[in-house]
N, C-alpha and C positions, 0 to 999 in steps of 0.2 A: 397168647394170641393177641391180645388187648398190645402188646410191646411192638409188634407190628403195625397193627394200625396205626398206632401215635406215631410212629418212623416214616410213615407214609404221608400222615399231615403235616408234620415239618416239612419232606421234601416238598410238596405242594405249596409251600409259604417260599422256599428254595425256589424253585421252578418261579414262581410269579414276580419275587425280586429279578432274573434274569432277564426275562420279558418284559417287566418294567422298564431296568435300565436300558435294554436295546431299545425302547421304543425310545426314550428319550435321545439316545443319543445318533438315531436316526431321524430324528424329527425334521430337521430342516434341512437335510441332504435328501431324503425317500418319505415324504409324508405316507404315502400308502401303506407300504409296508410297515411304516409306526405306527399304524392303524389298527394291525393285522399283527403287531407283537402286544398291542395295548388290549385287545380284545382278548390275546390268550394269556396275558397276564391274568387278566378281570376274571377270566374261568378257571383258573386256576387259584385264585382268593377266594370263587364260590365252591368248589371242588375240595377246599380245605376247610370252610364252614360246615357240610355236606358230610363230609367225612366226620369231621369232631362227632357230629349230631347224630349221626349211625355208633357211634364208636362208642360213645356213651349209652344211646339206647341197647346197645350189645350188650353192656357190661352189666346194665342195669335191671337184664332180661338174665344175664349170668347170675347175679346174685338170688332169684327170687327161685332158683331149680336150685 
């Protein structure tokens, strides 16, 4: 189960590089919207800290049963 969750927080590191680079490369053609890719970058950087930190207390809650 633990091999799922780690797949999940790469993609989440995945997903945040895409949003990052669209922000950038819409920055000075649609500032807003680079706004609005940079912000779901940013949640999706915290959504893969968030996850490791569950994913690990998972495991760590697995080993002690």
């Amino acid at each position: 189960m633990a091999k799922y969750f780690k797949f999940f927080e790469i993609a989440y590191l995945i997903i945040a590089v895409v949003f990052i680079v669209e922000a950038i490369l819409r920055w000075n053609s649609e500032p807003n919207k680079a706004y609005i890719f940079l912000a779901f970058g940013l949640l999706a950087i915290f959504m893969y800290f968030f996850r490791k930190k569950y994913r690990k207390r998972f495991e760590k809650h697995e080993k002690k049963e």
